[in-house]
Structures are given as structure tokens and as C-alpha cells.
C-alpha positions in Angstrom: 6.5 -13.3 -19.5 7.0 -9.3 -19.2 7.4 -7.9 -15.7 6.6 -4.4 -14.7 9.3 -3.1 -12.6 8.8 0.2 -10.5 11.0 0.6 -7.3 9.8 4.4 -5.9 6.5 6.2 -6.3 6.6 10.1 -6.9 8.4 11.5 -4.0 7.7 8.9 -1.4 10.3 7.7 0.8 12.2 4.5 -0.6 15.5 3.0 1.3 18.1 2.8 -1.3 18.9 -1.0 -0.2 15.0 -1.8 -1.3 15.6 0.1 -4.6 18.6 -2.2 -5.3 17.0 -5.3 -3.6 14.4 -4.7 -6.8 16.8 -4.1 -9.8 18.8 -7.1 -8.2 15.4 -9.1 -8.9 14.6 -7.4 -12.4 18.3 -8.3 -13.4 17.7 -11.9 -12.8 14.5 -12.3 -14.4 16.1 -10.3 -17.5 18.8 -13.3 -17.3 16.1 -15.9 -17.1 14.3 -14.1 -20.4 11.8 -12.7 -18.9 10.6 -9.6 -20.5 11.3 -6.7 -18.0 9.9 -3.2 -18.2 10.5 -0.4 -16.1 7.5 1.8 -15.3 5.7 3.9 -13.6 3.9 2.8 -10.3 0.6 2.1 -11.8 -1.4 4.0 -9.1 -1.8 7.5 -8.1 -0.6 7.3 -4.0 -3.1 10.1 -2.6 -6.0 8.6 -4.1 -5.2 5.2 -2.6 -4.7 6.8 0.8 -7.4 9.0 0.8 -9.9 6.0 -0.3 -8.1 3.6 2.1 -8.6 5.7 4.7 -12.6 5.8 4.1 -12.4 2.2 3.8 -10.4 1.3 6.9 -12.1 3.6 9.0 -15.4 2.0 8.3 -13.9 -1.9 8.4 -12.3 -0.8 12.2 -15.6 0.4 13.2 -17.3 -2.7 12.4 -15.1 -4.1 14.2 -15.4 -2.6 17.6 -19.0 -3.5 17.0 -18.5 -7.3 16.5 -15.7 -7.5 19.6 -16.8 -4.6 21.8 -15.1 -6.3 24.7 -11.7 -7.5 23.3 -10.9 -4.8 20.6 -9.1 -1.7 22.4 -6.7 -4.3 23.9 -5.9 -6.1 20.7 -5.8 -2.6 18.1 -2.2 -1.7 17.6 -2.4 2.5 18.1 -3.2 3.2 14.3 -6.1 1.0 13.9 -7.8 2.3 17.0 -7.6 5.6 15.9 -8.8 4.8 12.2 -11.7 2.9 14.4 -12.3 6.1 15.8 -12.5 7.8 12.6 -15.3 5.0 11.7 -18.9 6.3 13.1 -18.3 9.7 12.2 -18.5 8.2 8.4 -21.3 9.1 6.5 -23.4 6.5 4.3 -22.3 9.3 1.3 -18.7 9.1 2.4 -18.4 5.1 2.5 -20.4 4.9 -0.9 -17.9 7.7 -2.7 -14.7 5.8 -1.2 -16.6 2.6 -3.3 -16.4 4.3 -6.1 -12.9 5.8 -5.9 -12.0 2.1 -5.4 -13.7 1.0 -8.6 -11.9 4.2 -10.2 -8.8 3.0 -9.0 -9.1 -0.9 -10.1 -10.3 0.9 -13.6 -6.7 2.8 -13.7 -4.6 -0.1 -12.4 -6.0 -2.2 -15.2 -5.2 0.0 -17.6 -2.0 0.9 -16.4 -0.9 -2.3 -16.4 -0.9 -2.7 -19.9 0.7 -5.8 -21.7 2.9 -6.5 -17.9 1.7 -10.5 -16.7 2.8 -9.2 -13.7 4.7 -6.5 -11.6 7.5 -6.6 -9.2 7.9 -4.0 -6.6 9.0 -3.0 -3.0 6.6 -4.7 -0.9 7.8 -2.0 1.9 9.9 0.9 1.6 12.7 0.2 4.2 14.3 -3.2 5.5 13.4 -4.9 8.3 13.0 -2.9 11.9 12.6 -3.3 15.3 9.2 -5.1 16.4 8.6 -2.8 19.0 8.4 0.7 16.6 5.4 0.9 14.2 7.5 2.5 11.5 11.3 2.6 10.9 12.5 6.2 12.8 14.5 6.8 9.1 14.0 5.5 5.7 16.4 6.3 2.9 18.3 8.9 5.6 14.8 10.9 6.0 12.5 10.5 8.9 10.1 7.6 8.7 6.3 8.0 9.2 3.4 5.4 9.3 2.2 6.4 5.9 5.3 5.6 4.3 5.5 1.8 4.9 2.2 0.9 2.9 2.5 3.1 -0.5 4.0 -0.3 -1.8 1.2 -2.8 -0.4 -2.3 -0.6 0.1 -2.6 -0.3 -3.8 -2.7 -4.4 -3.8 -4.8 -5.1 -1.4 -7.5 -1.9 -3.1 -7.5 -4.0 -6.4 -8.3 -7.1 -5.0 -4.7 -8.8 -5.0 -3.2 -10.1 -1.7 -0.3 -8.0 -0.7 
């Protein structure tokens, strides 16, 4: 079996305990003969935003539509305001994020080369309180919402569960 290991992406914030939480992994799956290569994240991090965003923002505005009387008291803060974002979506817009998210399971596939599978961060800092939406620091630099899904969003956009 050869396992694609990546523990950052480009210059997003990573805790160091994650990035050694993941070679502590890849070094016991090198010790149990797996084949381990390091590489790359396989996905380019704006593009996945920037199409999960679409994507989101249309799925929360369906949403409110199906619960109009329970969903502003069940939507944690971000998904209310992506559900906000929804209706001003155009039919264009919601058909281009489509096809950026069939460009992007295109690239993943291809990036993934001869890997049976890949082992990464599935969050870029430990655990942290339940009451905060995002850790205030990761890796000694201030934490924002963005920074806790570069390591899961990619999944879920190519059809994997997280």
C-alpha cells in the first residue's frame, strides 16, 4: 500500500503538534511496510474555498427554504451568514461553482497519482473549547474560521467523507 502524506498546505496555519501527530502516523505505517510518500497537498486551497463557498451558500439557502421556521435558531453564526449569501446566487454563479468542482475532482485525481490513499491533518489545531468556533491561536498565530477546514473541505468537494 503507498500512502500520501502532506501535513501543511502553502502558507496556511498548521499547529506544530498536528504536524507531528501526522509524521508520528507516517512513521508507523513506514514500520508496518507501507509505502509512504510525502507530497504536496493534492488541491489548490483558494479554489476549494472560493467554490465551496458558492456551493454552501446555495445548500444553506435551500435550507431556510425547507425549515423556514426552525433554521435561524439551529444555524451556528457562519452558516446563517453563508445562508444569507444564498439568494443573491445567480443560476450562472451556482452552474460555474459545478464546474470548478468537477475541475477540482479532475486535479485531485491526477494528483493523486499511484497513492491508495492519503493521510493528513483532518484539522489544523488540537482540540478547543466547545463554546469558540475556531481556536483564538493555531501554531502561535491567530486562528480564524477559514483555517480549520483547509484539511477537510477538499474531501468532502471530491466526493469522500471527511
Amino acid at each position: 500500500m503507498r500512502i500520501g502524506v502532506f501535513a501543511e498546505i502553502e502558507s496556511e496555519l498548521v499547529d506544530p503538534e498536528v504536524k507531528a501527530a501526522v509524521e508520528e502516523c507516517a512513521a508507523l505505517l513506514e514500520r508496518a511496510d507501507c509505502g509512504v510518500v510525502r507530497r504536496a497537498a493534492p488541491y489548490d486551497v483558494g479554489r476549494v474555498r472560493s467554490v465551496w463557498a458558492t456551493l454552501s451558500a446555495a445548500g444553506a439557502a435551500r435550507t431556510t427554504c425547507m425549515h423556514p421556521d426552525i433554521w435561524r435558531e439551529r444555524a451556528s453564526r457562519p452558516i446563517a451568514a453563508a445562508a444569507g449569501r444564498g439568494p443573491s446566487l445567480t443560476a450562472v454563479d451556482y452552474v460555474r461553482a459545478l464546474d470548478g468542482l468537477a475541475e477540482i475532482r479532475g486535479l485531485v485525481a491526477d494528483a493523486w497519482g499511484d497513492a491508495d490513499a492519503f493521510l493528513c491533518p483532518s484539522a489544523a489545531s488540537p482540540a478547543w473549547a466547545i463554546d469558540e468556533e475556531f481556536p483564538a491561536a493555531i501554531g502561535g498565530r491567530p486562528g480564524h474560521p477559514a483555517a480549520q477546514n483547509v484539511f477537510t473541505t477538499w474531501v468532502n468537494a471530491i466526493g469522500h467523507r471527511a
